[in-house]
PAFI-594681 format. One line per 10 residues: number of its first residue (from 1); for each residue x, y, z of C-alpha. Coordinates in pm, 1 decimal, always signed. Example, Ala and Ser with C-alpha at 12.3 -4.5 7.8 and 13.67 -1.06 7.14 Angstrom:
# residues 2
1) +1230.0,-450.0,+780.0 | +1367.0,-106.0,+714.0
# end
This chain:
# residues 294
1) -9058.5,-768.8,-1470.6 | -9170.7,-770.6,-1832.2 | -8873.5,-1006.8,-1999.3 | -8786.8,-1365.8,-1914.5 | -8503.8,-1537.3,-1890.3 | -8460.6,-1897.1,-2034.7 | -8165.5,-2115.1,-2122.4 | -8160.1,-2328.5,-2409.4 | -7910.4,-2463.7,-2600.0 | -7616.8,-2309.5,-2406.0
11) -7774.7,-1969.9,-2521.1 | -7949.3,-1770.4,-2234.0 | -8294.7,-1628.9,-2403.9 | -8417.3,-1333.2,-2318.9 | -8784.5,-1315.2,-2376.6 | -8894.2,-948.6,-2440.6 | -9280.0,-1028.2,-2553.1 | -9443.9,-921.8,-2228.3 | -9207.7,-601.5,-2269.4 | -9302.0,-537.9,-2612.8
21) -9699.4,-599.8,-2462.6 | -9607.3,-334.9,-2263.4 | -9498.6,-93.3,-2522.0 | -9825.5,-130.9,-2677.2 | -10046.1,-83.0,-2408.7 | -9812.4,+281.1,-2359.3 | -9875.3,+368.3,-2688.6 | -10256.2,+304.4,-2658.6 | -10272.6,+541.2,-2401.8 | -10040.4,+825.3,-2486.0
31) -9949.9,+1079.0,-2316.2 | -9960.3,+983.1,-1929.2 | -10033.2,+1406.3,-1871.0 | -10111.6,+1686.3,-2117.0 | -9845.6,+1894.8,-2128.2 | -9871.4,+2257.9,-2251.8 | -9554.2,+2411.5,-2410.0 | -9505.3,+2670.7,-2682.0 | -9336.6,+2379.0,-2914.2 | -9241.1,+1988.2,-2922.1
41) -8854.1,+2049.6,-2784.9 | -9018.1,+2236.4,-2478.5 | -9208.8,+1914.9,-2459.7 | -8984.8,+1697.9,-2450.5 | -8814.4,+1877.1,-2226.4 | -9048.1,+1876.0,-1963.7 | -9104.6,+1507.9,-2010.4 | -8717.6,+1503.7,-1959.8 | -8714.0,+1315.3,-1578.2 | -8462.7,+1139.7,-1674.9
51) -8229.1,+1443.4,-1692.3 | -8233.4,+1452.8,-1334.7 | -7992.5,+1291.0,-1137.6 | -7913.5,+1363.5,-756.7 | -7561.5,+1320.0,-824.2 | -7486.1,+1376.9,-466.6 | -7656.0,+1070.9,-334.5 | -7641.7,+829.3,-602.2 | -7636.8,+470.6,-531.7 | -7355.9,+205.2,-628.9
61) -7447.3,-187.2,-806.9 | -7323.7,-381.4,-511.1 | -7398.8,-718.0,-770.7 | -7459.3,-701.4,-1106.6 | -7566.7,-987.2,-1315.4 | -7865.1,-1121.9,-1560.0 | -8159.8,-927.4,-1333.8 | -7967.1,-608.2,-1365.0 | -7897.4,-639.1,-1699.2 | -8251.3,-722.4,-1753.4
71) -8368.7,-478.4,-1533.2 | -8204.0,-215.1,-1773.8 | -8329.6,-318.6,-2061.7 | -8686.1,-243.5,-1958.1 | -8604.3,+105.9,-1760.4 | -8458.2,+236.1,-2050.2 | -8763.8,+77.4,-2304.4 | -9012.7,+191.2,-2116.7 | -8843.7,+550.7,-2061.7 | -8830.3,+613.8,-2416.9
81) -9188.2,+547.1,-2528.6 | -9258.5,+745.3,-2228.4 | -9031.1,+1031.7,-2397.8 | -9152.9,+976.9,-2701.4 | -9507.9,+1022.6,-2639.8 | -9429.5,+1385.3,-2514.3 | -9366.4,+1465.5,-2886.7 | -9692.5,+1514.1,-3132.0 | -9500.5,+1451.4,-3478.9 | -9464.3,+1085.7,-3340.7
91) -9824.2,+1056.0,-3193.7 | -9876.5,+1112.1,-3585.6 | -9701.8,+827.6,-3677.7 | -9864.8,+429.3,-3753.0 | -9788.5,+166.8,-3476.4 | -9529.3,+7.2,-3700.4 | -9328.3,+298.4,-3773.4 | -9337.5,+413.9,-3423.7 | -9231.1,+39.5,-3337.6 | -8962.7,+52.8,-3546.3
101) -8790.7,+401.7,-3393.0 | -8876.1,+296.0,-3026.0 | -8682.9,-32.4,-3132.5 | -8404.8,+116.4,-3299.3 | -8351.4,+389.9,-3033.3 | -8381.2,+319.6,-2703.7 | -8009.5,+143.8,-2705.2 | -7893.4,+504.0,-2843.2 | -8096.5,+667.0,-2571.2 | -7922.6,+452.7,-2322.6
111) -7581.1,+541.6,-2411.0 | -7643.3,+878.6,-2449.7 | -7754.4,+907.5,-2124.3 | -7487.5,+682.3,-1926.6 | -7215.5,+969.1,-2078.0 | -7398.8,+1265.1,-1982.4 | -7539.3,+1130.8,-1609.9 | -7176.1,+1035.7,-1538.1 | -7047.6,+1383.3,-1670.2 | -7334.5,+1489.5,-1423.8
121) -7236.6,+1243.2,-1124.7 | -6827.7,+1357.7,-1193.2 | -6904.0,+1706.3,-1179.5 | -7050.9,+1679.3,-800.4 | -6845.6,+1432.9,-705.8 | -6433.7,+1552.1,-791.0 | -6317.6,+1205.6,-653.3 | -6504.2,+994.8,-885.3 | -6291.7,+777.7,-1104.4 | -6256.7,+709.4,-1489.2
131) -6387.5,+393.8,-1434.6 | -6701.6,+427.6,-1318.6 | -7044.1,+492.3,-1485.1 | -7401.0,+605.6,-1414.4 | -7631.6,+407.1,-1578.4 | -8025.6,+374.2,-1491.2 | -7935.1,+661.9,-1214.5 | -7668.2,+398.6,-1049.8 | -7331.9,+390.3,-1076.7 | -7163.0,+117.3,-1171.2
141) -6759.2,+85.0,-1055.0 | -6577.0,-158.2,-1245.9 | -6305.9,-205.9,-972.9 | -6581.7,-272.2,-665.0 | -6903.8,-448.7,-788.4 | -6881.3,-813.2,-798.0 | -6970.7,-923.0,-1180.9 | -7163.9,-1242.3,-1298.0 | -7096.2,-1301.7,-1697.9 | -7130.7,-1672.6,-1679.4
151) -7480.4,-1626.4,-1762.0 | -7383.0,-1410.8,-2092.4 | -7046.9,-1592.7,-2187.8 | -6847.5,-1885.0,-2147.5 | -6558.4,-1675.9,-2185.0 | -6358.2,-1533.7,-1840.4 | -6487.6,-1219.6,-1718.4 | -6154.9,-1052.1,-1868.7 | -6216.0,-1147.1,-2171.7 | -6582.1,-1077.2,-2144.7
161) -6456.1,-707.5,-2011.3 | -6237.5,-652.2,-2320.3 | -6545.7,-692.3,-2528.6 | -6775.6,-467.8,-2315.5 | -6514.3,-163.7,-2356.9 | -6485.8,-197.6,-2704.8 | -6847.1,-111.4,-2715.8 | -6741.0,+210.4,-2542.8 | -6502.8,+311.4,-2737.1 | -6525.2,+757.5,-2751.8
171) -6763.5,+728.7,-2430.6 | -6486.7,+904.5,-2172.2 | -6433.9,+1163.4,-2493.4 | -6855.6,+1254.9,-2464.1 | -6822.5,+1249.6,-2109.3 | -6571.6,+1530.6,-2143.8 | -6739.9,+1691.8,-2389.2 | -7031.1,+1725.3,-2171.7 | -6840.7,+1829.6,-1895.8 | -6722.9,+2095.4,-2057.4
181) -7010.0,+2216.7,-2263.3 | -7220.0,+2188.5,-1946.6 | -7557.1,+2202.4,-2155.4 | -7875.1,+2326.8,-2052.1 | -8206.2,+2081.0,-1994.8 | -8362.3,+2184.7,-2367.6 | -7984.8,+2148.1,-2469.9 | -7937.4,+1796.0,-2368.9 | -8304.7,+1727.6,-2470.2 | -8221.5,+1845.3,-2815.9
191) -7896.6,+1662.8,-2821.8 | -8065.3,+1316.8,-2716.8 | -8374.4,+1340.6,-2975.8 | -8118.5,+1459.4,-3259.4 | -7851.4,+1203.2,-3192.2 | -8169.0,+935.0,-3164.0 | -8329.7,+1103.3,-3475.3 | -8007.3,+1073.2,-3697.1 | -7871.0,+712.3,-3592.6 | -8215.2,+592.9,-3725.3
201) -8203.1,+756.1,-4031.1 | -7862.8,+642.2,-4127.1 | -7992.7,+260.2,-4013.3 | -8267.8,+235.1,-4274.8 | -8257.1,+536.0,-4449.9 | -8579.8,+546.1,-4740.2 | -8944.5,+636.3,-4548.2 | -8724.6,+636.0,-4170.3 | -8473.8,+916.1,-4259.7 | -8780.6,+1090.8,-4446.7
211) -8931.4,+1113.5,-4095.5 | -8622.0,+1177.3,-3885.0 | -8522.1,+1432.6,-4052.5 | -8804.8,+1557.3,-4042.9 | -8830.6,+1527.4,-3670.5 | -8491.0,+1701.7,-3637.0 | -8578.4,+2020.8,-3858.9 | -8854.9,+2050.7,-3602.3 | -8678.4,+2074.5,-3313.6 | -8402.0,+2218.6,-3500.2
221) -8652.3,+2523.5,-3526.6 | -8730.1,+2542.5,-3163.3 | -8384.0,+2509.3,-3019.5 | -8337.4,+2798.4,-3274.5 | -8648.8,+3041.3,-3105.8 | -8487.6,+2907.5,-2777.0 | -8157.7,+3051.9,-2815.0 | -8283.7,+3400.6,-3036.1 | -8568.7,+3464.7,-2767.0 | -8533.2,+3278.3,-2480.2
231) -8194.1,+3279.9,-2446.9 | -8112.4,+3601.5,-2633.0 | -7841.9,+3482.5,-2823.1 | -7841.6,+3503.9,-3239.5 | -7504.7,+3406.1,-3235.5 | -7536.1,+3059.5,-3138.1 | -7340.0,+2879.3,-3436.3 | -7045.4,+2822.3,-3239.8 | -7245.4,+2645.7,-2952.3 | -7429.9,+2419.2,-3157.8
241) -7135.2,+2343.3,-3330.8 | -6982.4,+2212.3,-3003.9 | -7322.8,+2026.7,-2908.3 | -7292.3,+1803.0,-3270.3 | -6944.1,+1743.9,-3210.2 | -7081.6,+1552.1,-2913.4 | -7362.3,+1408.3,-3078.6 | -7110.4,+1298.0,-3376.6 | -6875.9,+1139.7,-3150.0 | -7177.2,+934.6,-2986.6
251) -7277.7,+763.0,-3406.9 | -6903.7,+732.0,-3408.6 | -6879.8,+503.5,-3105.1 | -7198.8,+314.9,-3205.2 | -7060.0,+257.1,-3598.4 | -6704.8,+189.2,-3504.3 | -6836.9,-34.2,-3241.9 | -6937.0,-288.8,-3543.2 | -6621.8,-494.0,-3638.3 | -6616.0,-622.0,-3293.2
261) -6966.3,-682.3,-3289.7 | -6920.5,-879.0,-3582.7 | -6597.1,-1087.5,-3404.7 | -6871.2,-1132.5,-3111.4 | -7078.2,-1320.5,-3394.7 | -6810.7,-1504.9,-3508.7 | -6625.5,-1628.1,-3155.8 | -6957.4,-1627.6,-2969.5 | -6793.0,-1412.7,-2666.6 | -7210.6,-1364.5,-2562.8
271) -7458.1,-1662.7,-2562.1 | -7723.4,-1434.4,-2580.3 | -8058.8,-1472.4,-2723.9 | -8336.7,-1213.2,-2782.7 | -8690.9,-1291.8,-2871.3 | -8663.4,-1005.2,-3086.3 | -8320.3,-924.2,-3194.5 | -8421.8,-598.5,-3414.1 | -8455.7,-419.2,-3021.3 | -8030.7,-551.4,-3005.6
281) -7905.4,-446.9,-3346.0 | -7599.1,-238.3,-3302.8 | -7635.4,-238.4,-2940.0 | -7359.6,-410.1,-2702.8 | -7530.9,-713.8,-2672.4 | -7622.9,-775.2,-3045.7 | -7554.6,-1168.9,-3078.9 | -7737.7,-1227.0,-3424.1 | -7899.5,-1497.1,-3229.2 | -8283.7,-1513.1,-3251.3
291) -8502.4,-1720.9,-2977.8 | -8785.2,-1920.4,-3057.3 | -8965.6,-1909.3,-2676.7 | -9319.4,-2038.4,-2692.5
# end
């Protein structure tokens, strides 16, 4: 486990140096295999494990508490960078910059992926219900597993509950969408990377949205040879129309998400801590609360 968890002052810290260590260390050593595509988005496709889910035989949270929670944090960290490394325009980039997306992201990354593995896990599994969710290749159900979120709020679990769902508010509408659209791998890669790409450009906009966009013309180019060559389809407006509608709805749910991230701040419904809060901003568990660990 790379984060710890320590309570002071009524607040439960979490500690993310060791995970930020880690991070670095990735980074260092790049790519964990040379991979050999014709372009980035093909990269990043095949570095794309996390699109696959055996949605047959996927497991349920019997518990879920702090060590889950925690345990999430780092899966979905670490899974970026790993990502991330697959593409060669941010290999280019200095350590802080590429700091600063990994930090920004991987909360985007996260959400993105809980909608389209439980559009996955629903579409091989017809009795599944509305309220469950795949997240880290689990599935969560809201009406079974037995909650702890006295270590994250003093409120009642209810109340605690109400919060959590308005942090995923247009989720069931991607889920749908992605049902629907039923997109292929370099699809869904492209759709991750561009909805990652654009929420960090909006964030801090200046050199960051020089570089996103950037990233996104890039693979905006390959997805095009994909569909003209591979594919054989020049006509392809209409279908990336429908895969942005998705990606919009995903930057609506994260901005319109804010006012009751801001009521969190004000009625402290989390008593959260982060050792580095710029990993939490606009994330559900955003607390405006920075730790001072030694």
């Amino acid at each position: 486990m790379f984060s710890d968890l320590k309570p002071s002052n009524l607040l439960t810290f979490i500690d993310v140096h060791k995970l930020v260590s880690e991070a670095s260390r990735l980074l260092n050593s790049g790519c964990e295999s040379p991979l050999i595509a014709e372009n980035q988005l093909k990269k990043l496709t095949m570095g794309s494990n996390f699109l696959k889910l055996d949605a047959e035989n996927v497991a349920f949270f019997g518990n879920f508490g702090k060590m889950e929670f925690v345990d999430i944090i780092e899966y979905y960290f670490v899974t970026v960078i790993k990502w991330m490394l697959r593409f060669d325009e941010f290999q280019k980039l200095g350590r802080n910059l590429q700091m600063t997306l990994l930090n920004s992201i991987w909360h985007v990354f996260m959400k993105f992926n809980k909608c389209s593995a439980t559009a996955m896990f629903r579409k091989a599994n017809k009795n599944s219900k509305p309220f469950q969710r795949v997240i880290r290749n689990v599935c969560m159900d809201w009406e079974k597993a037995k909650m702890d979120t006295t270590w994250m709020s003093d409120f009642p679990r209810e109340y605690v509950g109400i919060y959590m769902r308005s942090q995923a508010i247009h989720e069931e509408e991607v889920i749908e969408q992605i049902e629907k659209l039923n997109p292929t791998d370099v699809e869904l890669t492209f759709m991750f990377a561009q909805t990652c790409f654009q929420y960090a450009g909006s964030r801090f906009q200046g050199e960051i949205m020089n570089i996103t966009d950037r990233f996104q013309q890039i693979l905006a180019n390959d997805l095009h040879k994909y569909y003209t060559v591979e594919m054989r389809n020049p006509r392809y407006l209409k279908r990336i129309a429908d895969l942005m509608k998705v990606n919009n709805t995903i930057q609506r749910s994260i901005w319109e998400g804010r006012p009751q991230r801001e009521l969190n701040r004000v009625f402290n419904v989390l008593k959260i801590g982060f050792s580095h809060p710029q990993m939490f901003e606009d994330s559900a568990f955003c607390t405006g609360e920075v730790g001072h660990i030694s």
